[in-house]
Wavefront OBJ file of the C-alpha trace (Angstrom):
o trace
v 5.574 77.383 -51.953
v 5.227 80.082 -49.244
v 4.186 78.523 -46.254
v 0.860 80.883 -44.286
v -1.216 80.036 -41.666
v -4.594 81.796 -40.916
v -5.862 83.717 -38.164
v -9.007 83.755 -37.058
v -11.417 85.745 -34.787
v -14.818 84.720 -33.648
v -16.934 87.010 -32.442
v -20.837 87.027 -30.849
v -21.566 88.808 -34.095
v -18.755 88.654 -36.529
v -15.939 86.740 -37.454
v -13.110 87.093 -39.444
v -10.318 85.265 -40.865
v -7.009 86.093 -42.771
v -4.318 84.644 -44.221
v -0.754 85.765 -42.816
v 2.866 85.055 -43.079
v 5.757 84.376 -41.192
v 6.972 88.317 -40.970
v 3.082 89.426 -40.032
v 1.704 90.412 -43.321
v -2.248 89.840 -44.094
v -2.191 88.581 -47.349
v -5.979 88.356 -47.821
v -8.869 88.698 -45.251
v -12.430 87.340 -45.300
v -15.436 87.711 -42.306
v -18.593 85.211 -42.064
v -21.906 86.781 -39.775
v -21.558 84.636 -36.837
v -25.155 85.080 -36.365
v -26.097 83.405 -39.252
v -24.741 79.546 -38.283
v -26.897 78.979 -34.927
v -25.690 75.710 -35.636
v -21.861 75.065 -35.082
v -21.227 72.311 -37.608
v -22.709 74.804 -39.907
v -20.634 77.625 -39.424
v -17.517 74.990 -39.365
v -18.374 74.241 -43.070
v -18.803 77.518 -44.150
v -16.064 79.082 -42.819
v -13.616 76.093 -43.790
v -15.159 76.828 -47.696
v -14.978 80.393 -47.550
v -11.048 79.778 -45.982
v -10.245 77.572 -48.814
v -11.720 80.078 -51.424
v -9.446 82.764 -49.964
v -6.499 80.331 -50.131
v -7.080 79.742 -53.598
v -6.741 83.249 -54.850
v -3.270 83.348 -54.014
v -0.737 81.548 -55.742
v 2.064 79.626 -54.521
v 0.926 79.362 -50.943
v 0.669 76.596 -48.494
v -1.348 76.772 -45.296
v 0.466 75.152 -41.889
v -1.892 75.731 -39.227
v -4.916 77.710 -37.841
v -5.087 79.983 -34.873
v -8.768 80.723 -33.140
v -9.086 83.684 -31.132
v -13.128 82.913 -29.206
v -14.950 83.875 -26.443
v -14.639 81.275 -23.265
v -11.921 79.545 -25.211
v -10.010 76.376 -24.090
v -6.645 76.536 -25.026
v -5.835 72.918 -23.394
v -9.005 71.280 -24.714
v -9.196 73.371 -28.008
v -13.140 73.978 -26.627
v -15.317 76.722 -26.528
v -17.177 76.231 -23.224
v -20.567 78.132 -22.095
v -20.237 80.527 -24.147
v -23.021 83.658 -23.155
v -22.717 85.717 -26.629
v -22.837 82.671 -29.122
v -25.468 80.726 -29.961
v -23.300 77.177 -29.757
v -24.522 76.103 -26.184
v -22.398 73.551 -23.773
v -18.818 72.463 -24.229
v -17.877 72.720 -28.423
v -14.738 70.725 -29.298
v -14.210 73.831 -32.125
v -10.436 72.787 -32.526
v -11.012 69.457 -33.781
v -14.401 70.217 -36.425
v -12.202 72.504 -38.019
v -8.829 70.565 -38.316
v -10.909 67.496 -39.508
v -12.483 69.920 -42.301
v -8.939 71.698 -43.415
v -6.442 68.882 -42.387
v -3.664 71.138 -40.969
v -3.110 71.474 -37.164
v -5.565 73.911 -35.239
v -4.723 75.641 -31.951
v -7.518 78.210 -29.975
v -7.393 80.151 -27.095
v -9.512 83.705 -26.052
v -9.226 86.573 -27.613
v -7.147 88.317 -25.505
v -4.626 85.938 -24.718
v -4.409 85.532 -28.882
v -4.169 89.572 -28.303
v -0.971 88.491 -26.282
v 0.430 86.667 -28.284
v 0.083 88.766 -31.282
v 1.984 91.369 -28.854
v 4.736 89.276 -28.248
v 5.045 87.831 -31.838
v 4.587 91.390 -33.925
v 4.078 93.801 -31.415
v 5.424 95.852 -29.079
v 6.123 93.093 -26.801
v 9.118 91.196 -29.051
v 11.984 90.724 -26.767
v 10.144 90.636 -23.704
v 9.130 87.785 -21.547
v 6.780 89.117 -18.831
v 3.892 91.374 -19.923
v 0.109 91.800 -20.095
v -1.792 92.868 -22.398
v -5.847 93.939 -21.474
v -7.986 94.430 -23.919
v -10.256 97.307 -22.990
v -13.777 96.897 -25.326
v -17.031 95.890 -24.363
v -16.439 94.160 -21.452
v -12.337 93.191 -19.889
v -10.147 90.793 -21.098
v -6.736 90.208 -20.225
v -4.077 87.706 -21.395
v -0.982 87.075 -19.185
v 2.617 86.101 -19.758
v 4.971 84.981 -17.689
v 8.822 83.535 -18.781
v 8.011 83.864 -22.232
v 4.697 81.839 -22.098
v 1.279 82.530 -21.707
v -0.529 81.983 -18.280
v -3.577 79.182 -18.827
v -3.886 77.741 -15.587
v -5.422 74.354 -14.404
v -8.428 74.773 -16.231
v -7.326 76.615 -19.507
v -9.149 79.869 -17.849
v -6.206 81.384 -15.577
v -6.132 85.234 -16.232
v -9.742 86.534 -15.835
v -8.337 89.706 -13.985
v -11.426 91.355 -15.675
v -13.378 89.258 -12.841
v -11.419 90.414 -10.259
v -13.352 92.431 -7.999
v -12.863 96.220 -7.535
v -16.060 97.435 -5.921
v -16.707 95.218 -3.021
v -20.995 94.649 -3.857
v -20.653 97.025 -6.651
v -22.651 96.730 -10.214
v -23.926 94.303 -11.708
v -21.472 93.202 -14.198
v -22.775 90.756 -17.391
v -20.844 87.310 -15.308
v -23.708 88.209 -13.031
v -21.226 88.815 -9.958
v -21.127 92.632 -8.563
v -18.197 94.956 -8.099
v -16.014 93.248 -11.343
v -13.114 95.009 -12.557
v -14.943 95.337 -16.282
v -18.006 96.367 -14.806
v -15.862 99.721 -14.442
v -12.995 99.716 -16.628
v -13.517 98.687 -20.210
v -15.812 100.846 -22.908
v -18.748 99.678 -21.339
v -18.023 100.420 -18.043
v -17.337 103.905 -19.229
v -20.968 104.417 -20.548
v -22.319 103.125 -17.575
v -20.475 105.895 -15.471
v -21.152 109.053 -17.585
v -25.080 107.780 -17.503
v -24.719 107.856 -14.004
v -22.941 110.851 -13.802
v -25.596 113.018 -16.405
v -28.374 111.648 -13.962
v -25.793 113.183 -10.703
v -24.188 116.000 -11.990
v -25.759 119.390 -13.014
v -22.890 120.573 -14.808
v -23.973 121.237 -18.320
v -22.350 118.718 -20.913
v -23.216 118.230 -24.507
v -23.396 114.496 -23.658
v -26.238 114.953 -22.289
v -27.672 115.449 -25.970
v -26.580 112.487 -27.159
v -29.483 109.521 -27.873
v -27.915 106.257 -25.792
v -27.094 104.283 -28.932
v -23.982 107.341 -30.123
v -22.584 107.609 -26.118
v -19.695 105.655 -26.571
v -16.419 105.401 -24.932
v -15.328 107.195 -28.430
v -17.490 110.288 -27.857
v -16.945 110.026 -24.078
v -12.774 110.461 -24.826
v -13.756 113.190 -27.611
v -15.743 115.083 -25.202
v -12.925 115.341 -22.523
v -10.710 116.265 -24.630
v -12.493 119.243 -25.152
v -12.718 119.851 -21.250
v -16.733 118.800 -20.998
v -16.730 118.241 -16.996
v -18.535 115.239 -16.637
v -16.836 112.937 -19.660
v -13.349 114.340 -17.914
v -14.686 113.351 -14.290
v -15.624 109.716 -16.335
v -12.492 109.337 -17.863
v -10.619 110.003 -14.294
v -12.978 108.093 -12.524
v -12.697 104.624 -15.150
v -8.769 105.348 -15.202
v -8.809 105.227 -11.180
v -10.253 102.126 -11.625
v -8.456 100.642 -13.999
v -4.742 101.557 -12.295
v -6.487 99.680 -9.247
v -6.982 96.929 -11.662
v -3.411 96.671 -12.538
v -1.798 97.684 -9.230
v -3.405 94.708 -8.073
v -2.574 92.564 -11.349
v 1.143 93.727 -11.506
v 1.663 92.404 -7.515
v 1.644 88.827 -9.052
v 3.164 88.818 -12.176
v 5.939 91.276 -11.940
v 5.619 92.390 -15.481
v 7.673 94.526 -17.796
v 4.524 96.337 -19.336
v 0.836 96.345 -19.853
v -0.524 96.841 -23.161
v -3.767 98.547 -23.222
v -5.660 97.068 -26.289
v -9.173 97.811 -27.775
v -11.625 100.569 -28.093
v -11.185 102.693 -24.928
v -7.397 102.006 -25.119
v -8.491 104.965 -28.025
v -8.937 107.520 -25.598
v -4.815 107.655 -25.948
v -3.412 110.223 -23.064
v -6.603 111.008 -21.734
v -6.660 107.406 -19.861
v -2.846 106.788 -20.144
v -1.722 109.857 -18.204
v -3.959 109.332 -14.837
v -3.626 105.737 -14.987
v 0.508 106.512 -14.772
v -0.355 108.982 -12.064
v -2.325 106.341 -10.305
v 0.426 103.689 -10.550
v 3.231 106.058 -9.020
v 1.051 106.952 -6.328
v -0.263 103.235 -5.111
v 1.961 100.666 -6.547
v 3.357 98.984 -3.983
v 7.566 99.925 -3.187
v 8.724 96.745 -4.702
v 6.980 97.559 -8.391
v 7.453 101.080 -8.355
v 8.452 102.196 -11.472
v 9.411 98.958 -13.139
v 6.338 98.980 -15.170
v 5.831 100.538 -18.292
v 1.565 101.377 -19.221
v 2.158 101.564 -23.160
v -0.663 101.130 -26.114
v -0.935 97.775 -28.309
v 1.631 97.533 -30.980
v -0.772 96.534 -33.321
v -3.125 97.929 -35.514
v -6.545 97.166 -34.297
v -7.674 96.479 -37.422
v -6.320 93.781 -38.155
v -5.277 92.377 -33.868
v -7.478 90.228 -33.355
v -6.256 88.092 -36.580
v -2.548 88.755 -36.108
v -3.227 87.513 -32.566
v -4.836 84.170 -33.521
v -1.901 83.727 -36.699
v 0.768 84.612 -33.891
v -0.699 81.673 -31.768
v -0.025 79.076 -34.328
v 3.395 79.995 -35.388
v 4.427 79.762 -31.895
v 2.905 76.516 -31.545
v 4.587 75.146 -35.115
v 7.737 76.975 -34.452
v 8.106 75.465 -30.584
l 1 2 3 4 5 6 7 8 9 10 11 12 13 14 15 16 17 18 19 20 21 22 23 24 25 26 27 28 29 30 31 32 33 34 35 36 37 38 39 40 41 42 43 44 45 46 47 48 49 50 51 52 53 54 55 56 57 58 59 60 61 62 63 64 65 66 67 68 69 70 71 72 73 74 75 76 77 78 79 80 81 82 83 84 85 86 87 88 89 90 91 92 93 94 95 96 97 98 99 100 101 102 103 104 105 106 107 108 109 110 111 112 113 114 115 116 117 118 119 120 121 122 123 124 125 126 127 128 129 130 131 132 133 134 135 136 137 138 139 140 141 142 143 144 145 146 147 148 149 150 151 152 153 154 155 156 157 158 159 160 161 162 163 164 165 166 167 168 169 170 171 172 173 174 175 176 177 178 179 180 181 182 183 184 185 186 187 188 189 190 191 192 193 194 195 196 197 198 199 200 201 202 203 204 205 206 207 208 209 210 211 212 213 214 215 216 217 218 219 220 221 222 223 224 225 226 227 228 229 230 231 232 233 234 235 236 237 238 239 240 241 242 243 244 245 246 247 248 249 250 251 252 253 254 255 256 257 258 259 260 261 262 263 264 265 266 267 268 269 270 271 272 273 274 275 276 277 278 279 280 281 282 283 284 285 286 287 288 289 290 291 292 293 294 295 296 297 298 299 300 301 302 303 304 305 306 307 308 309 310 311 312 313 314 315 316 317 318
């Protein structure tokens, strides 16, 4: 028998589950509408039936363990707590419905520390023991890792650098504090600052065409790469705040690298390059240049469940 364990990502609207081995291979994947179990012991039932259907077109296989990659995710109390973007409300002990429906050890954490430790595990991370990895998508997320393990803190929380604040009394930002670092620098943030910009500037931009459900961070990057003035004063602007971001998170953890992870991670050079810039012009003496800004090893098509598979093998394997 070839022993799997599954990975699994919840989102506000989707999740989605697969079945992985030891060397990183999705062997089958399956996704449930998150929005269609209001009610948590609900969704626990379905998605442990739909998990065991998936098992059970494989042969030979025996599932170990489950990693859980959620929003507001307890690693220490295997909880999902407050919660803004799901409709389970309060403190929900998810770790424990699901290992009492499937009987095999369950471990959960948020998605982006699962994102680092799918880095570390199969990514572009193996071999090194002090990295970050921030996951740049609708709003900030960051998961840190120090020695070889990843940073959880007192409460199971530690490594919200996306709260951090960049703007002293800045914008609004969806925690409901002002000035937050993924107010600015995540795809979101992005949007936010062309719309400002188109209502600013008077430089002509096809953006400005666009209807507010296609301006995206995509469109944004594909714009500046074409030289339209405001999406490239957008991009420099979001990457001037995001290399204040990690010039500020790289002064306590020392790391190797930073992974950039997620949708406006897409943008490629057109972030990488003047976040680089930024770093050898303001990191402080110490850190200069012993920190590499590099993209996500992993596809992300299938992160998010590599991440929460990763999590479990290291917890079975340690």
């Amino acid at each position: 028998m070839k022993k799997v364990v599954a990975g699994v990502d919840i989102g506000g609207t989707n999740t989605v589950f697969g079945i992985v081995d030891n060397e990183g291979k999705v062997l089958a994947e399956g996704h449930l509408k998150t929005t269609d179990y209001p009610v948590v012991t609900d969704f626990v039932k379905a998605f442990s039936a739909a998990l065991k259907k998936l098992i059970a077109t494989k042969k030979d296989i025996e599932l170990t363990g489950i990693g859980i990659g959620a929003p507001d995710a307890n690693f220490h109390r295997g909880t999902i707590e407050h919660a803004p973007n799901l409709a389970w409300k309060g403190i929900v002990p998810l770790a424990d419905m699901v290992r009492k429906e499937m009987k095999v050890p369950v471990v959960l954490t948020n998605d982006a520390n699962a994102a680092a430790m799918g880095e570390m595990v199969f990514g572009g991370a193996k071999g090194m023991k002090d990295f970050v990895v921030l996951t740049l998508g609708t709003g900030l997320g960051s998961g840190i890792v120090v020695d070889g393990k990843l940073v959880y803190g007192h409460t199971g929380f530690a490594g919200e650098v996306g709260h951090m604040t960049v703007v002293p009394n800045g914008r609004v930002c969806g925690c409901g504090r002002k000035g937050c670092f993924e107010a600015y620098a995540s795809a979101t943030g992005l949007v936010k600052t062309v719309s400002l910009m188109i209502s600013e500037m008077r430089d002509e931009s096809s953006l400005r065409d666009l209807p507010p459900a296609k301006l995206t961070s995509k469109a944004i990057a594909e714009a500046a790469a074409k030289g339209d003035p405001i999406a490239v004063k957008a991009m420099e602007y979001t990457a001037e705040k995001l290399g204040f971001g990690i010039v500020n998170t790289i002064v306590f953890t020392s790391p190797e690298a930073i992974f950039l992870f997620g949708g406006l991670a897409q943008a490629g050079e057109m972030l990488f390059k003047p976040v680089r810039e930024y770093l050898k012009k303001n990191n402080y003496v110490l850190f200069k240049n012993t920190v590499k800004i590099l993209p996500s090893g992993i596809s992300e098509s299938n992160g998010a469940v590599l991440g929460a598979a990763a999590l479990i093998l290291n917890e079975l394997n340690n």
